[in-house]
Structure formats: structure tokens, C-alpha cells
N, C-alpha and C positions, 0 to 999 in steps of 0.2 A: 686560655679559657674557651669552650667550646660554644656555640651559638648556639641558645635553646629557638624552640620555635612552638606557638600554640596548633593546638590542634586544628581549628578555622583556616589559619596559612600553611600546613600541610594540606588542608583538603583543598585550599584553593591552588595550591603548586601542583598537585595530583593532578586536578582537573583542566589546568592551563597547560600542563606537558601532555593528559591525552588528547586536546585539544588539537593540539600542535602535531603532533604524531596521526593524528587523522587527516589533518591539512594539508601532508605531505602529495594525498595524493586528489590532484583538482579533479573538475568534470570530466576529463579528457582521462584523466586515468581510471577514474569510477565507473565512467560509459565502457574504458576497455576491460575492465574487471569481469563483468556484466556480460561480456561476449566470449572473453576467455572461459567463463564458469560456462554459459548454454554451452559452447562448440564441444566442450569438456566431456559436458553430460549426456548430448548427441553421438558423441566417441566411446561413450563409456570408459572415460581414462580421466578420475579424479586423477592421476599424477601429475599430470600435466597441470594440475593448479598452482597457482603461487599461492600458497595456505601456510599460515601458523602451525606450529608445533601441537596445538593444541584446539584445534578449529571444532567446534560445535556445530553440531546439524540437525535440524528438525525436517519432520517432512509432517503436516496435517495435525502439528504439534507434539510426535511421539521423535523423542532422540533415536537417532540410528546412524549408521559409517557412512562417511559420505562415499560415494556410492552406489548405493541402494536405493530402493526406493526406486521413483522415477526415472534415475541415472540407467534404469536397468531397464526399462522400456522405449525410452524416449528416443523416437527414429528422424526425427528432422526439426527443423524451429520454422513456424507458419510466419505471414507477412504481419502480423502485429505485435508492436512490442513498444510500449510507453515505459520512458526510463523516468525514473524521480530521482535527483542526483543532490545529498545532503553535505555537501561537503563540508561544513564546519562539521559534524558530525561524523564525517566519513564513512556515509550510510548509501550505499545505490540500492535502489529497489528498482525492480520495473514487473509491469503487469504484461507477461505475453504469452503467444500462443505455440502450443510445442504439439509437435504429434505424435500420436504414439502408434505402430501400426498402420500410418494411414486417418485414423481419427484425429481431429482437435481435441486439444486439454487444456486449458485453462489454470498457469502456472502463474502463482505473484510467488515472487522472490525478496528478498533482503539481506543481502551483504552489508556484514562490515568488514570496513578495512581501515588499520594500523600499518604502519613501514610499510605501505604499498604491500602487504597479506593478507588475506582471508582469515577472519579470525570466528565468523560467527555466520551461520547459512539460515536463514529460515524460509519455510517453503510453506504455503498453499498450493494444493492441487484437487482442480476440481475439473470430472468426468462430466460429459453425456447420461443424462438420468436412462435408465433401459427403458426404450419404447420414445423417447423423445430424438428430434432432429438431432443434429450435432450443431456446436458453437459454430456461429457465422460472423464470427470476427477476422476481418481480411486486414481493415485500412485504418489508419490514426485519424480521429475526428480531429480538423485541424484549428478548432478552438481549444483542445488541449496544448497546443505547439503554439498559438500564438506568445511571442516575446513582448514582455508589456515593457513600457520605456519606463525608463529609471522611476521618475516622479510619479508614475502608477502603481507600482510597486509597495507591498503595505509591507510593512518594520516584522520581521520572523513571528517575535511574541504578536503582531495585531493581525495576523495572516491566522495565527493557531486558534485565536480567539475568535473568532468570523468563521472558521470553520467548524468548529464547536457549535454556533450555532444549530449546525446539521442533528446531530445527536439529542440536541437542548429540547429541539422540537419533536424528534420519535419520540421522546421520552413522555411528552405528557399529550400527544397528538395531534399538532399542531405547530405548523412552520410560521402562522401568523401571529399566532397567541405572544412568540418569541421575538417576535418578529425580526425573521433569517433573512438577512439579507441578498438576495436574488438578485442578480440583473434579470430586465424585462426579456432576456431571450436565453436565460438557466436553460439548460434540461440534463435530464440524470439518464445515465445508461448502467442496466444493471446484466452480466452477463452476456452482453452483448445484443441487448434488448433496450431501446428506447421506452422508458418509464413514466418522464415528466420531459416535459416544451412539446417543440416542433415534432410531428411525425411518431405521436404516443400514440399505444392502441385503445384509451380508455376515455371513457367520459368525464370530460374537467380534469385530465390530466396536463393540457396545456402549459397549464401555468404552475408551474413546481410549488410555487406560497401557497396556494390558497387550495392546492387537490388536495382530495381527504386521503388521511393516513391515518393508521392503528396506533394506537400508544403500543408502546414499550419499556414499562415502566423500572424493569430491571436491565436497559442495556447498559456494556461499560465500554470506554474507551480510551481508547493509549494512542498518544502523539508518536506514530512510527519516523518521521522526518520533514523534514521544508524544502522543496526546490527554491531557494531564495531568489536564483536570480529569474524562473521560468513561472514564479510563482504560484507553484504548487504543494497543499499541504494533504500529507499522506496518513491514515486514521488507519489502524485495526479497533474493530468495535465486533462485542459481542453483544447479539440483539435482545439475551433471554426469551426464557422460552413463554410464548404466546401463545400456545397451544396450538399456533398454524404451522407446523413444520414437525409433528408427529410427536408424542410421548418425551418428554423430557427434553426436547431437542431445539434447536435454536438456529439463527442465520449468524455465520462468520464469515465478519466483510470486511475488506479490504477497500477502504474507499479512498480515492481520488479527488480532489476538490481544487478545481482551478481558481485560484485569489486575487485578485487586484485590484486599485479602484475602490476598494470597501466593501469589495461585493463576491459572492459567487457567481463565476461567471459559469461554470461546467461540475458535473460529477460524473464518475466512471467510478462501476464498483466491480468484484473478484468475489463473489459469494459462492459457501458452503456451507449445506447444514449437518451440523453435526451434535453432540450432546451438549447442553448449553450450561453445564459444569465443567466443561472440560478446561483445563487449564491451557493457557499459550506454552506456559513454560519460560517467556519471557520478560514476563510480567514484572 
């Protein structure tokens, strides 16, 4: 007689075998994933990747070969480069800087990987506006790298939920009203610009809670991974469009949110504006 099985314990065996199959490969394989793929793209020699049969690539949300795109400019990889390493997930992301030309570019990345492969690429890439400086992101603020000890460390789901905060607050304009939990010395970096804490260019920006921000009343956001043990949680959020970012158009961010303690201790964000319909694609 054959074993039947309900559909619930199929979906839960599916999901415990891709589990497991992402597990295969820890930090240390994710970080080198993640330098294989830049050196790759620096070379201009996708072959050289260890990729699936079937590997998807986005670049600024449009599918194209891997590649293209960027892979076809990109002349060296600058000194900064924040990895997020999701291993139950088997997700590396990292926010770094590539040049192209000589310029800074502003690349967030997201690999996944299955049996130690590339199965899925997504890219943000964001230029120098024409007539503006270029990015002056050299060095890793090293409140992102601080390693929290075990007992500081909040539970996957109570890190996603602390970070959410973030969004909870753009949305109705007000980080107080929500009340997001900051630590007393937060500050956010957005493009390589100090925004909110220490060493902001603005009036009452100091203090990340209580400076005033614009509502956003149609942003949406997607849990992209969790560095569990570095305790970071990694958001693409699209901001809708508020009519500060030109006709139809919107900010797509990439944010950073260092967690532990119950608190935000950091944000780093990876912004682009672009049409604020546009789909991820991976939604």
C-alpha cells in the first residue's frame, strides 16, 4: 500500500528540503559567493560563475543575460562593501561600491544560492545624478560590523518586526507617533550621506525619532533577509510616489537596519528613483 501524504506535509517537506539545500552553504560560503560574482563582473566573464541551469537576473528590476548590464561597464570594485549574509535562507546581499570608468556606482546585490549555485541575481544600480558630486563612500561605519553577543541578539521574526518599525513610521509621518525604537545614538545614512544622528546636515536631525519626516502613505515593503548572527535586517521598500521625486516616480530603497537589544542601532540605505509602479519582479 502506498503512503498518501496531505497537502500541508508536502508543503512543509518542500519547504524543510529547501531549507536544507540553502544551509548547505554557511557565511563563509555566501561571503565567497558574493566576491566570486563582483570579480566575475569586474572580468566580464559570467562563466566563471558557479550558477544554476536556470539562474534569473534582474538589473533595476528589468530581466536581462547575465552579463549585461552593469557586467558590461563595471571596471573595478571600490573600498566599500557591507555584506548581509542570510543563511537559513541562503540569501547574500551586500551594498557596495563598483566603478565604472573611474566613477563610483552604487550596486545592492542579492544572491541566491541552492547546492552551493547561483540561482537568482537581483541588482540595484544607482549612478551619480548629472551635474552632482560623485558617491563618497570609501569605508564601513563600524556600528554596522559591530557583533552583538549572543543574549543581545533579538529572535529572526522579533528583529523583522523592530525593523518594520522603520516603514510603520514613513507611512503616517512619524517615527514617534509609532514609537520606533532607536537607540539614543541611531543615525541613518542614505547614499552615502549622513541623514539622521551624529554629524547630519539638518536642523533637528539629530535625533532619528523625533526629526520630522514626510508621510508616505503608499510605501510597500518586502522582508529581503536577516543576518541572524551580525544582526541585521535587510528591507527593499518602495516609497510611492509623493510627488518629491518627479511625475509618477518614487524612491527604491534598499535599507539596512542594524538590530539588537530591541533597538535600532544603525540604518544604511542604496536609493533609486525610479517610476513608483514599477514592479520588483520579485515580489
Amino acid at each position: 500500500m502506498k503512503p498518501t501524504f496531505t497537502p500541508v506535509f508536502v508543503l512543509a517537506l518542500t519547504l524543510s528540503m529547501s531549507a536544507a539545500r540553502a544551509a548547505d552553504c554557511d557565511r563563509e560560503c555566501l561571503r565567497g559567493t558574493i566576491t566570486q560574482y563582483l570579480n566575475a563582473m569586474v572580468a566580464h566573464n559570467p562563466g566563471t560563475l558557479t550558477a544554476g541551469d536556470k539562474v534569473r537576473f534582474t538589473e533595476n528590476t528589468v530581466t536581462i543575460e547575465l552579463g549585461e548590464g552593469l557586467w558590461k561597464t563595471a571596471s573595478g570594485i571600490g573600498t566599500y562593501r557591507q555584506d548581509i549574509l542570510d543563511v537559513r535562507q541562503g540569501m547574500a546581499a551586500s551594498q557596495v561600491i563598483v566603478e565604472e570608468a573611474g566613477t563610483p556606482v552604487m550596486l545592492m546585490l542579492r544572491l541566491k544560492v541552492a547546492d552551493k549555485k547561483i540561482t537568482e541575481v537581483e541588482t540595484q544600480v544607482t549612478r551619480p545624478q548629472q551635474g552632482r558630486a560623485p558617491f563618497s563612500i570609501k569605508t564601513i561605519n563600524p556600528a554596522m560590523n559591530v557583533e552583538p553577543e549572543r543574549g543581545q541578539l533579538n529572535s529572526r521574526e522579533d528583529a523583522i518586526k523592530i525593523a518594520e518599525f522603520y516603514p510603520a513610521g514613513l507611512k503616517i509621518g512619524s517615527f514617534v507617533e509609532v514609537n520606533a525604537p532607536f537607540a539614543p545614538d541611531a543615525y541613518r545614512i542614505e547614499n552615502g550621506m549622513t541623514t539622521a544622528g551624529a554629524g547630519c546636515g539638518r536642523a533637528g536631525c539629530e535625533n532619528i525619532k523625533t526629526q520630522t519626516i514626510m508621510k508616505h502613505p503608499a510605501i510597500t515593503t518586502r522582508v529581503v533577509g536577516v543576518d541572524e548572527e551580525m544582526g541585521i535586517v535587510l528591507l527593499r521598500m518602495n516609497f510611492g510616489d509623493t510627488g518629491s521625486y518627479g511625475p509618477g516616480n518614487a524612491l527604491i530603497v534598499w535599507e539596512a537596519f542594524k538590530v539588537y537589544s530591541g533597538q535600532i542601532h544603525a540604518v544604511e540605505a542604496f536609493m533609486l528613483v525610479m517610476p513608483a509602479t514599477t514592479p520588483s519582479g520579485w515580489d
